[in-house]
N, C-alpha and C positions, 0 to 999 in steps of 0.2 A: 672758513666762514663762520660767524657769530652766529648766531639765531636767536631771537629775542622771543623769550615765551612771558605770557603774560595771563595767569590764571585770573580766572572771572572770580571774584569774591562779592558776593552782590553786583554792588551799582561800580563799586570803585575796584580797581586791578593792581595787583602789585607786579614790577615788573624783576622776572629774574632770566640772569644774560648768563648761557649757557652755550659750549661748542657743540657745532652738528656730535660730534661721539655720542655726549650725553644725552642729545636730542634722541640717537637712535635707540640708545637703552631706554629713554623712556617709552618711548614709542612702543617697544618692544613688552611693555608691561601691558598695553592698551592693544594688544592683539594684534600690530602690525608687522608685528617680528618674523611673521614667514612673504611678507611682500618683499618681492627682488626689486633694485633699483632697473626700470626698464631704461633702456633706448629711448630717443627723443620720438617722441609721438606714437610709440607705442601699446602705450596708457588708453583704454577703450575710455570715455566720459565718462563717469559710475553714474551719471544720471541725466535725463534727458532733457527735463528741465527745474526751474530751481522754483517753482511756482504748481499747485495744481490747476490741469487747464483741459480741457474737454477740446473737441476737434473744433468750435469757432469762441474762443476764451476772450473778446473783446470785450462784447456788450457788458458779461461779467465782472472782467477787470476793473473796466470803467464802473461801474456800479460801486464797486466793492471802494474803488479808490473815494467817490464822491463821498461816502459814507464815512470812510478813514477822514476826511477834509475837514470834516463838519466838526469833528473833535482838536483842532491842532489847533494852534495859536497862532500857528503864519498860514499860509493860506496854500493853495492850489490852484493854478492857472492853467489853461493848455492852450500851445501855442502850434497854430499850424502852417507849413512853411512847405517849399515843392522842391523836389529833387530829382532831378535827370539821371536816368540811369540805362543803361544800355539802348540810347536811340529812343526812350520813356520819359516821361515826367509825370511820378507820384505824387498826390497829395499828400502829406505825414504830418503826424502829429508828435509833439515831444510834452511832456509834463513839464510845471515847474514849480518848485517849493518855494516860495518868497518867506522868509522868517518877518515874524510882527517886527520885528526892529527896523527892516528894510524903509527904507527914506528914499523916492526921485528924488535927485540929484546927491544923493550924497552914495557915494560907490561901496559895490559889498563886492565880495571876493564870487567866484563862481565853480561849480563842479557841476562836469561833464559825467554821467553814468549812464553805464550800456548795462544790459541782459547776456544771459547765458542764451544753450541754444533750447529751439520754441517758448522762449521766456515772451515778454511785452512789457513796454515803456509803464504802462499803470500798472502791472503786476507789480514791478520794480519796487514803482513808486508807494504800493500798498504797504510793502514789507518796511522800506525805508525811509519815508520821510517821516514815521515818528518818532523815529530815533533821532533823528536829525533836528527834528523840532524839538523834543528834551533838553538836546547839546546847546541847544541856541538859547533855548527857556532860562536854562540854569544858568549862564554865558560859559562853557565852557569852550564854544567857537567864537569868533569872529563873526561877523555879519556875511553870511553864506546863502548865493542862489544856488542850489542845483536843480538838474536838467535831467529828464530820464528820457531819454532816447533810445528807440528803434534803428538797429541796421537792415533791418527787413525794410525792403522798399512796399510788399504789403504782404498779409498772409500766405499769400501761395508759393514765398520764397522758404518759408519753413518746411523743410523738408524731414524725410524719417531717419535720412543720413544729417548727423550734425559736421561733417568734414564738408558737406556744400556750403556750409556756414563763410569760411573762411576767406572764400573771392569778397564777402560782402563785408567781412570784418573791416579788410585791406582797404576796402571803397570808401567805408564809413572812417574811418582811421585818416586815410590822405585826402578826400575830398567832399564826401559831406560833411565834415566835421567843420569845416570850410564854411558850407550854407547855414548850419545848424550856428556858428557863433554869431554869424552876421545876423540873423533872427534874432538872437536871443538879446545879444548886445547892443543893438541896437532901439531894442525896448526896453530892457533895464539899464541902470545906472551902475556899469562895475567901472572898473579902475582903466577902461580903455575912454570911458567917455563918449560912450556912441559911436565912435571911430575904429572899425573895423581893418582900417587898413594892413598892410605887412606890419610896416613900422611900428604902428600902433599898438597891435597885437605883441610883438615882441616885447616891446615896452613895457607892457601890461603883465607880462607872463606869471611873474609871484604872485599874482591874486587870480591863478585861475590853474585847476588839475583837471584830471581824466582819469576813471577810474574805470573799472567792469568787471562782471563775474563770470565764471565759469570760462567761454567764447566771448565776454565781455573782459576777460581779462587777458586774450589772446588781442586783442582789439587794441586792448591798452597800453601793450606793448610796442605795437607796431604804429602807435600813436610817438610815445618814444623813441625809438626808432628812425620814424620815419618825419614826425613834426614838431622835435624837444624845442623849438625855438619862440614856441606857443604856451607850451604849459611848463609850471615849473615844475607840480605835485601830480604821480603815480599810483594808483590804487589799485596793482593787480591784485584779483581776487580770485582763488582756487584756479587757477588759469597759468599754462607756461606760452612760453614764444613759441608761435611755428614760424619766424621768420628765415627764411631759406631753404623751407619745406621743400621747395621745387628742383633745388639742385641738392637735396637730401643731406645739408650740411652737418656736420657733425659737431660737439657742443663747443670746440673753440671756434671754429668759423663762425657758427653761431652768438656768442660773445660777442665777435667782430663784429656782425650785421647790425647787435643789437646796440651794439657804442656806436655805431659812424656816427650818428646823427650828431651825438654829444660832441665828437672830433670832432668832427665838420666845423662849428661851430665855437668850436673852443673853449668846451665846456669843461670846470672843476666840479667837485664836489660838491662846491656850497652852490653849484647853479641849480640843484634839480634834488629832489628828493623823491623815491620811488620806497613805498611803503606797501610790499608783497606782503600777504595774509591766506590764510589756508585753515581748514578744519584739520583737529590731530586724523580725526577717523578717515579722513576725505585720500583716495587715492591721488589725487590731484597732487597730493604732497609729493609724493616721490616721482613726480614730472617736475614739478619746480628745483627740488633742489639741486641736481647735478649741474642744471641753467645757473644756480645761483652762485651756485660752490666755482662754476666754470668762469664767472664773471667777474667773483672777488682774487681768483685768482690770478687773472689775466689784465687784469686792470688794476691794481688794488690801488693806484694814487688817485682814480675815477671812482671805482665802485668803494667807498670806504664802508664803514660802520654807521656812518650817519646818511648816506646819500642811497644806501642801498639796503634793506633792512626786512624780514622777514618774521610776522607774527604770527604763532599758532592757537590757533584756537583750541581749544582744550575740551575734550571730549564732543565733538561737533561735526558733522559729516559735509557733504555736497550738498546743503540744504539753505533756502530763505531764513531760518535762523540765524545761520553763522553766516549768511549776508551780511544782517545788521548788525550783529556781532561784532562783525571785521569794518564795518563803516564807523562805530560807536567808536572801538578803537583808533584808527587811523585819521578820521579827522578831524578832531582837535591836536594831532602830530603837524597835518598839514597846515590849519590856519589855526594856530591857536587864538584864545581871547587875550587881549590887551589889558 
């Protein structure tokens, strides 16, 4: 497997294409040199959440976000929409970054972004949407809505264990993501046209990813996985697969679980691009690459160089820095500007 590192030099990144060996020696200079590669899921979270956040962090977030607003150039919406879950239907809220370019009726691409675990939709969105609002400013993207979403149906599903997380990742993954784009899409103007349908959505898929950190990038996987015929662009971030946690797969089965979708489908390489990002300091690393190394080698005319691709962040741990960090990178890869 390749591994693409890209040292931060200021604003702009030079990119140098290096194999996992060298990856590990360098690591090794950067004090990682006595982490063993664990077992799949193994790896405890090095951190709890990627946001600081006190026992009720809403009111806050939301504060903090509205303040963040007031300086962007595109704007902040919040759209709120209901979700059925276990025999329930929540009320929930998702944010959303419209960039000043954005035009009704003329279509902009869309990104899907989830949190880690005890993170929140405006936390997210505090850290990131001025990165994103930069990339847009400068045109380095394309004309980009994204979306910060909650898989918590409400606060009291945050729990002190983050492995509860996971039933809710799956939910948000295969069927709110379902309510969430008919919301979204149906107010804005992307390349589906207000027409949420299957077909429509398929249709539509190159101008619309999923991305997530920490449990958002466990999310984002099994969005992949499980719904590649929707999105074309992957944003895991600091995050590996637990797909097949249940019957405790091991990482070629694992592989397996994490292609069907793509077979199913009958997907190549040029249909989908998955663009993994990780902090060097972040233990999160040595849960992704064995997944990664396991995927390029078990597929390698699916998972190529370009379809499958892993960026490190360089000197940056489990943190809302190397959030924006890995979003500043990755998408102008996704949607570049024209």
């Amino acid at each position: 497997m390749n591994t693409r590192f890209v040292r931060r030099t200021s604003k702009r990144m030079t990119t140098i294409v290096t194999s996992l060996a060298v990856a590990a020696s360098m690591l090794s200079l950067a004090g990682l040199a006595a982490l063993t590669l664990p077992s799949a899921h193994e790896q405890r979270d090095p951190s709890p959440i990627a946001y600081d956040e006190d026992e009720d962090p809403m009111s806050e977030a939301v504060a903090a976000l509205l303040d963040t607003a007031s300086s962007l150039h595109g704007s902040i919406d919040t759209l709120t929409y209901e979700q059925r879950y276990e025999g329930q239907t929540y009320s929930k809220q998702a944010f959303i970054y419209v960039p000043a370019s954005y035009s009704p009726g003329t279509p902009a691409n869309v990104l899907y972004l989830t949190h880690g675990w005890w993170g929140n939709a405006a936390g997210l969105a505090d850290g990131v949407a001025p990165v994103v609002d930069e990339l847009e400013t400068s045109g380095e993207v394309a004309p980009t809505i994204v979306v910060f979403a909650t898989y918590y149906p409400d606060r009291s599903f945050a729990t002190d264990d983050y492995e509860d997380d996971y039933a809710l990742n799956r939910f948000f993954a295969t069927n709110e993501i379902d309510t969430l784009m008919n919301a979204v899409e149906t107010r804005y103007t992307t390349f589906a046209h207000g027409d949420t349908s299957d077909a429509s959505l398929r249709a539509s898929r190159r101008h619309r990813a999923f991305g997530g950190f920490s449990m958002g990038a466990t999310t984002t996987w099994d969005a992949f996985a499980l719904r590649p015929q929707y999105f074309y662009g992957y944003m895991p971030m600091a995050g590996e697969s637990w797909i097949g946690r249940e019957e405790d797969a091991d990482e070629e089965r694992l592989a397996e679980l994490v292609t069907a979708g793509a077979v199913r489908e009958g997907y190549g390489p040029g249909d989908f691009r998955i663009l993994a990002s990780v902090g060097s300091e972040d233990p999160a690393l040595w849960d992704m690459t064995p997944q990664l190394d396991e995927l390029h080698q078990d597929y390698p005319n699916l998972m190529t160089e370009s379809s499958l691709q892993l960026w490190i962040d360089d000197g940056e741990s489990h943190s809302s820095t190397s959030v924006a960090n890995q979003v500043e990178h990755n998408l102008p890869l996704l949607f570049p500007s024209t």
